[in-house]
C-alpha positions as CSV (number, residue, x, y, z in Angstrom):
1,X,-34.4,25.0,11.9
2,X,-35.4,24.2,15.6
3,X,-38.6,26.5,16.9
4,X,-39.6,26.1,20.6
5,X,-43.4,24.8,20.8
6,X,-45.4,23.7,24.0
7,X,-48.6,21.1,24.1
8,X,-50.9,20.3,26.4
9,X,-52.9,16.9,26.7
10,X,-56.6,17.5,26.4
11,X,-58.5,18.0,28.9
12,X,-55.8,18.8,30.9
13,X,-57.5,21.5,33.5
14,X,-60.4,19.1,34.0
15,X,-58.6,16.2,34.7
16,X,-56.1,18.4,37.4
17,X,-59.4,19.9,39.1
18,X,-61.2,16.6,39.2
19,X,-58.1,14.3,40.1
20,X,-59.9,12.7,43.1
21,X,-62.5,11.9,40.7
22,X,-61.2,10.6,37.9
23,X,-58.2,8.8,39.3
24,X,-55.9,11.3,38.5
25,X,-53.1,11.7,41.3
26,X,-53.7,15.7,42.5
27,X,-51.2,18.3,41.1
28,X,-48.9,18.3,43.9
29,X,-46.5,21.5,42.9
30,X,-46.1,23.2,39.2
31,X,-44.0,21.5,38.4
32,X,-45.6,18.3,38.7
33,X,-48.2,19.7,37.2
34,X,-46.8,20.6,34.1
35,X,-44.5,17.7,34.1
36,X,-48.2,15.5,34.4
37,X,-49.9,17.3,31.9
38,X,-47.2,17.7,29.1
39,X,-46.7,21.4,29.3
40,X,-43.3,21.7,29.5
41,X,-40.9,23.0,26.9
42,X,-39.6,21.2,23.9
43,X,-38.2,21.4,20.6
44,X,-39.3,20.4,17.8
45,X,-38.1,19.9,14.4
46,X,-39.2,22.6,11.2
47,X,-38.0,20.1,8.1
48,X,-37.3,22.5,5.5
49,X,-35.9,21.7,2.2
50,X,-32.4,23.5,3.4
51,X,-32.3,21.3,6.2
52,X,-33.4,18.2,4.8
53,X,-30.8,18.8,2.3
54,X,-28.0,19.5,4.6
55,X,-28.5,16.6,6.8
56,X,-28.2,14.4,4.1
57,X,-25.1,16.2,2.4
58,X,-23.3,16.0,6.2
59,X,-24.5,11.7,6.5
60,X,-22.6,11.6,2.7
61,X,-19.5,13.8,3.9
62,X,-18.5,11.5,7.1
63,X,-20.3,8.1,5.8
64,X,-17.9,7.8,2.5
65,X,-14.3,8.6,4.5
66,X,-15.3,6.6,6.9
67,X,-16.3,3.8,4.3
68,X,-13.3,4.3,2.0
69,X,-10.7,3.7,5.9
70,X,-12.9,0.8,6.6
71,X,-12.4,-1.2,3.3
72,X,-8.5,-0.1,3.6
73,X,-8.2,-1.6,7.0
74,X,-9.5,-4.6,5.6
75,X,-7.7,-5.0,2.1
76,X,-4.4,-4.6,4.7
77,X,-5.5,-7.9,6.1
78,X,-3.5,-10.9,4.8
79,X,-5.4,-14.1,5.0
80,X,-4.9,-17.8,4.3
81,X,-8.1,-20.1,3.3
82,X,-7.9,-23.6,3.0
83,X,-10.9,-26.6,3.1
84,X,-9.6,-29.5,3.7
85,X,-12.4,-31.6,4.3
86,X,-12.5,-33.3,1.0
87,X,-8.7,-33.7,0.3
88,X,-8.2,-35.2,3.3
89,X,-10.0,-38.1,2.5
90,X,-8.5,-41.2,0.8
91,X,-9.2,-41.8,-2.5
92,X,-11.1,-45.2,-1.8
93,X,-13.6,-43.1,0.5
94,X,-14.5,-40.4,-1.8
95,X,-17.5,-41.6,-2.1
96,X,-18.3,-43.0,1.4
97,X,-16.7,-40.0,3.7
98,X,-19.0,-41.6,7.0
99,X,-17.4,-45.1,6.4
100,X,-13.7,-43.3,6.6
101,X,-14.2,-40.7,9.6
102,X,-16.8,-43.6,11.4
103,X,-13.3,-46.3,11.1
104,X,-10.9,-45.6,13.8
105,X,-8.6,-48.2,12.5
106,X,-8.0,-45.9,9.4
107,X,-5.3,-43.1,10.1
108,X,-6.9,-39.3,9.9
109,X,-3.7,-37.7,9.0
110,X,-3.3,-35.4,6.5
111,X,-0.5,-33.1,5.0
112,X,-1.4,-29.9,2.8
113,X,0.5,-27.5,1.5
114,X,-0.6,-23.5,0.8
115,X,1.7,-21.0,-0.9
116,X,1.8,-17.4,1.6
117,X,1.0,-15.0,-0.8
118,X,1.9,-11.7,0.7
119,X,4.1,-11.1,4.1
120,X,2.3,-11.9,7.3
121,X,3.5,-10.4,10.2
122,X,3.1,-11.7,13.5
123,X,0.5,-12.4,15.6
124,X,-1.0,-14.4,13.0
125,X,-4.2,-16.5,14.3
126,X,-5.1,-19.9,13.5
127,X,-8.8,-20.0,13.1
128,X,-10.7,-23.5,12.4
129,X,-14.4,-22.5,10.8
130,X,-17.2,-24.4,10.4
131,X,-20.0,-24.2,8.1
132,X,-23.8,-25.5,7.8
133,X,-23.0,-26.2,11.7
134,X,-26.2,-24.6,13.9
135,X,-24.6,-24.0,17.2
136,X,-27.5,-21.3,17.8
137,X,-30.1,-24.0,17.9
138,X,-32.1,-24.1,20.7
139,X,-32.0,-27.9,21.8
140,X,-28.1,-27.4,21.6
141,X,-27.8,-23.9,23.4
142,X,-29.7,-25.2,26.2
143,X,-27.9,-28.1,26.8
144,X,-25.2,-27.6,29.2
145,X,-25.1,-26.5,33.4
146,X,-23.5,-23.1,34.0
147,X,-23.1,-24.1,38.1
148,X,-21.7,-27.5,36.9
149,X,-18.8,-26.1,35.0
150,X,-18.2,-23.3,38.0
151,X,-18.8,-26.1,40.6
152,X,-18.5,-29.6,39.9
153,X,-20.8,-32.7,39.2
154,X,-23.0,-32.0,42.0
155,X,-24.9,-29.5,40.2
156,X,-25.3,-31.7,37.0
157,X,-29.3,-30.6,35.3
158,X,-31.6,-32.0,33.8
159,X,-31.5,-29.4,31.4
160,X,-27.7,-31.7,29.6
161,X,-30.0,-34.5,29.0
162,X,-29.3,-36.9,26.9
163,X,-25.3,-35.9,27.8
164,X,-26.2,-36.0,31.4
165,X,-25.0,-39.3,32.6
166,X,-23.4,-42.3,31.6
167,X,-23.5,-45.6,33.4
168,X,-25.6,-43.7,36.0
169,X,-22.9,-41.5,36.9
170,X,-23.0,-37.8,36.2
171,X,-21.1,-36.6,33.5
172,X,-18.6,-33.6,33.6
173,X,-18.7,-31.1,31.3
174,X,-22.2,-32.3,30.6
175,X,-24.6,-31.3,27.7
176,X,-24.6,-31.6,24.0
177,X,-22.1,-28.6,23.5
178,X,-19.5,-30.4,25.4
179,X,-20.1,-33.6,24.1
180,X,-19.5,-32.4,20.3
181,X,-16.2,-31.1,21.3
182,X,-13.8,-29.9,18.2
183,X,-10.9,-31.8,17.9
184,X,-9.5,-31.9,14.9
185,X,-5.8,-30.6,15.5
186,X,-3.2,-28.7,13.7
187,X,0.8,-28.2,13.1
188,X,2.5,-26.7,10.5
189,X,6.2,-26.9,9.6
190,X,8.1,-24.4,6.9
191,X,10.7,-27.0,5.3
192,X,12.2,-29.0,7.9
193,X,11.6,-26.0,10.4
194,X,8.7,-26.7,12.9
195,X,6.3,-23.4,13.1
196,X,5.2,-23.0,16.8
197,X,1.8,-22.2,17.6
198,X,0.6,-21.0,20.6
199,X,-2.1,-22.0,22.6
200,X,-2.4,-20.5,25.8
201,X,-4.8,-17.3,26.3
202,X,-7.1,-18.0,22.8
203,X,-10.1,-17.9,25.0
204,X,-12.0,-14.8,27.0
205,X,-10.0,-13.8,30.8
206,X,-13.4,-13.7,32.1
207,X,-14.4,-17.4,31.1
208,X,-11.3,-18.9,32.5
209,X,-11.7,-16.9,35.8
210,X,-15.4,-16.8,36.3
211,X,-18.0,-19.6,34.2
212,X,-15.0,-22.5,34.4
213,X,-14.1,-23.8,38.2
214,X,-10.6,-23.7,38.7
215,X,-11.1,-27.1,41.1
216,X,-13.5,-29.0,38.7
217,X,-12.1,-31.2,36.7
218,X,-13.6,-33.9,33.7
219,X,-15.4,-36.7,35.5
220,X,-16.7,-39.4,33.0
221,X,-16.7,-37.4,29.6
222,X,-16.6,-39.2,26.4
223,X,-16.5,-42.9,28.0
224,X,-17.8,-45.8,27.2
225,X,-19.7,-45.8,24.2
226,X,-20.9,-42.5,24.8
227,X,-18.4,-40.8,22.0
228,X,-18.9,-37.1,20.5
229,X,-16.0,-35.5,19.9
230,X,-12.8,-34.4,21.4
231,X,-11.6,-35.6,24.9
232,X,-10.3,-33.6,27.9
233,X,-7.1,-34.3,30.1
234,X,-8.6,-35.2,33.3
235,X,-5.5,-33.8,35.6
236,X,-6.4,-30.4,34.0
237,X,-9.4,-28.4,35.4
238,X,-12.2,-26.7,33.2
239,X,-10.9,-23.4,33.5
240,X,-7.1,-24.1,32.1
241,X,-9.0,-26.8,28.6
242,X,-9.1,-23.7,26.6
243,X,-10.4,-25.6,24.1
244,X,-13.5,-26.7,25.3
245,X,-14.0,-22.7,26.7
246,X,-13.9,-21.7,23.4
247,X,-16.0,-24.2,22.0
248,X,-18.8,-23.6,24.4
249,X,-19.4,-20.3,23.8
250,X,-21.2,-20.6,21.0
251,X,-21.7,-18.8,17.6
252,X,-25.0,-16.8,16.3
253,X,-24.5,-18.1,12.5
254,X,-24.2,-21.5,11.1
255,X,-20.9,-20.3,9.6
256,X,-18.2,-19.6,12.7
257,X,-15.2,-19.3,13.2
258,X,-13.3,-20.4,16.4
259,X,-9.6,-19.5,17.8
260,X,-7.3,-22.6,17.6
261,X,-3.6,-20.7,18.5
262,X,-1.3,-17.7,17.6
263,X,1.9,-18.2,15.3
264,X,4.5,-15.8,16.7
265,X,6.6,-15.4,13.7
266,X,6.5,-13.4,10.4
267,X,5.8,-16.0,7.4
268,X,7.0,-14.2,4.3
269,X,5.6,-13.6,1.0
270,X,5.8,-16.8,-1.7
271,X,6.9,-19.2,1.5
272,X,5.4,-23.0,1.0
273,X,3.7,-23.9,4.8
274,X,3.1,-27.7,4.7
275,X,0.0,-27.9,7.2
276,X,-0.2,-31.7,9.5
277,X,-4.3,-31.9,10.1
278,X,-5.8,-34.4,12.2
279,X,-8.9,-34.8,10.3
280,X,-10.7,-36.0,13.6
281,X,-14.4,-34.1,13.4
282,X,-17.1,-35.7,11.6
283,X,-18.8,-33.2,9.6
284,X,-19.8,-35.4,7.1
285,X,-22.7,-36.9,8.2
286,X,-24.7,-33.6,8.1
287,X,-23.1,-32.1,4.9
288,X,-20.5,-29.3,6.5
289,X,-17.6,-27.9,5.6
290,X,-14.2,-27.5,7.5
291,X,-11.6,-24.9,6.9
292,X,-8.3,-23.9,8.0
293,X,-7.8,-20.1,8.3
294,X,-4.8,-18.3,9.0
295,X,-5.1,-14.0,9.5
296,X,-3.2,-11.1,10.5
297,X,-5.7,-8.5,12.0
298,X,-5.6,-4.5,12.0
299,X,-6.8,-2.0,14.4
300,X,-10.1,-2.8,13.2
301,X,-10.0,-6.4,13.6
302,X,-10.2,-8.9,10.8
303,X,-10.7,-9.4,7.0
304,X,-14.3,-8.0,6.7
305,X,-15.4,-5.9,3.7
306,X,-19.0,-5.5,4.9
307,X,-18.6,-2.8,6.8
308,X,-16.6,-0.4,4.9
309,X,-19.5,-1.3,1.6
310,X,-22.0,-0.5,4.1
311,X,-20.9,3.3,4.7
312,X,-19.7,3.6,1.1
313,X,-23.4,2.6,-0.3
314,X,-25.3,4.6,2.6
315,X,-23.0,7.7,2.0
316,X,-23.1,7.9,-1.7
317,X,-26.8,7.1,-1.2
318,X,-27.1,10.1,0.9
319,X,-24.9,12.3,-1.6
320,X,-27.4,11.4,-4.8
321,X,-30.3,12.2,-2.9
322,X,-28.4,15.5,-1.2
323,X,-28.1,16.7,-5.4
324,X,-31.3,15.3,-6.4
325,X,-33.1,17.0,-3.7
326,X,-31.1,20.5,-4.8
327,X,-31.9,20.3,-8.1
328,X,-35.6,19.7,-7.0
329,X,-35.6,22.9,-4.6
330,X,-33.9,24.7,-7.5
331,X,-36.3,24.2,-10.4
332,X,-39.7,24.5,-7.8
333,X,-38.8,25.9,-4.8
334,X,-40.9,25.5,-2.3
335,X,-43.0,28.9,-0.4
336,X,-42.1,28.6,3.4
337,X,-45.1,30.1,5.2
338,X,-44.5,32.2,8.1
339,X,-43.1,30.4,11.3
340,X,-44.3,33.5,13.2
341,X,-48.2,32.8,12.7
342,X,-47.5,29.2,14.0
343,X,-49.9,28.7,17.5
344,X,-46.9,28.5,19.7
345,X,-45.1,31.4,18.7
346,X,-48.5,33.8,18.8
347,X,-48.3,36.2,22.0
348,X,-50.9,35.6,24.4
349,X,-51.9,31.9,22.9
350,X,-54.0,30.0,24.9
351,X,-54.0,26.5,22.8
């Protein structure tokens, strides 16, 4: 129930007459006037127990369809979840994984094998994700040059130390989140039958074409015995090394997810896909965990149960508290006084 009410600040009139006085800019028209003193229409709520009652009933009507579609969407979603941090080590480094990914004179190499369990049709995306890895610290965010990746090494800053220069020579991309550039790499094969993966387009049209120069290409990254992570093909400019765009826009949550490539083609239900990993990235030395993901996605995106929960619980919520508060009104109703004797709807009211 809505009823129309009216207030007025105190002291209104005095503060209007005396405006010059008080500091009060002088009531120019009525309307300014009104508008000044809060005198204007407006409506305000009357909570009765029907209403309360029916807002809650309508939030548990929509909230538990809406729900119930959500977590259908997402049960639709075939999805593939492998770590492979751990198998992929050798048996003699089990217990000394910084040793194995620190040796470049061992081979990184690694072949797994994952049963498809129901059909996925095409696109299917190929999804490296990362946990206990805090992109979102502050440190890291702030180390990089927006103008440097849209213009070149001239506008290197201060703000990529230390990745800033090496053998006092500016470094392009500079900054921390360049430097530890994924590059662990993927291919997968179904028998003797390569499975292509594309790679073009996994990063955002508006990266390529606007934060990444077209003409600046990787000046002194990753030389000498300044090593992070992956490398970058120097005859290719920032804004085609999809890679690195995705990488450096970087995630809120220590556990992330990041777009690798697109397999075109259906892989069918009970198929064995023998996955080739480059186990490259050292996550080792700060305890993460690396996992290969492969998803199908429906019109609402993803494998993600939390939303559809989240309007189930807050509209079956709703509905206990819509028959609670019934059965309340029922057994002690409460008396309503008379909305007519309110101050705003009295003829001739001066307050």
């Amino acid at each position: 129930m809505m009823e129309e009410a009216s207030t007025s600040a105190s002291g209104g009139g005095e503060a209007a007459a005396n405006g010059g006085q008080r500091g009060f800019p002088p009531a120019r028209s009525g309307v300014f006037y009104r508008f000044t003193q809060q005198n204007l229409p407006a409506w305000k709520p009357a909570m009765t127990p029907g209403c309360v009652i029916t807002i809650f009933l309508m939030i548990g009507v929509t909230f538990v369809p809406v729900g119930l579609v959500c977590l259908h969407a997402s049960n639709h979603v075939a999805e593939i979840a492998h770590r492979y941090d751990i198998d992929c080590v050798p048996n003699a480094y089990k217990r000394n994984r910084q040793a194995y990914i620190k040796d470049s004179s061992i081979s990184k190499n690694c072949t797994q094998e994952v049963k498809v369990k129901y059909l996925m049709r095409a696109p299917i995306y190929v999804y490296y994700e990362l946990d206990n890895f805090y992109q979102n610290h502050r440190r890291y965010v702030k180390s990089r040059s927006d103008k440097q990746l849209r213009y070149g090494q001239k506008y290197t800053h201060s703000s990529c130390d230390p990745i800033e220069r090496n053998d006092g020579l500016p470094i392009v991309p500079c900054g921390l989140i360049a430097w530890s550039l994924f590059n662990d790499t993927y291919g997968f094969t179904r028998g003797s039958t390569e499975i292509k993966v594309n790679r073009k387009n996994i990063s955002w049209k508006s990266d390529r074409e606007h934060k990444f120069g077209k003409d600046v290409y990787p000046f002194n990254f990753q030389n000498g015995s300044l090593i992070g992570g992956g490398k970058l093909d120097p005859a290719l400019p920032l804004s085609q090394q999809e890679d690195l765009i995705v990488w450096m826009r970087t995630a809120a949550l220590p556990q992330f997810r990041k777009l690798y490539g697109v397999i075109e083609e259906d892989l069918q239900a009970d198929e064995i896909i023998t996955m080739h990993i480059a186990n490259n990235y050292n996550t080792y030395s700060f305890g993460s965990k690396k996992s290969l993901i492969l998803t199908t996605s429906t019109w609402l995106g993803g494998k993600n149960d939390f939303l559809g929960y989240a309007y189930l619980i807050t509209g079956s919520l709703s509905l206990f508290l819509t028959i609670l508060f019934a059965l309340i009104h029922v057994k002690n109703p409460r008396p309503h006084g008379d909305a007519n004797y309110l101050s705003w709807n009295r003829p001739n009211s001066n307050s």
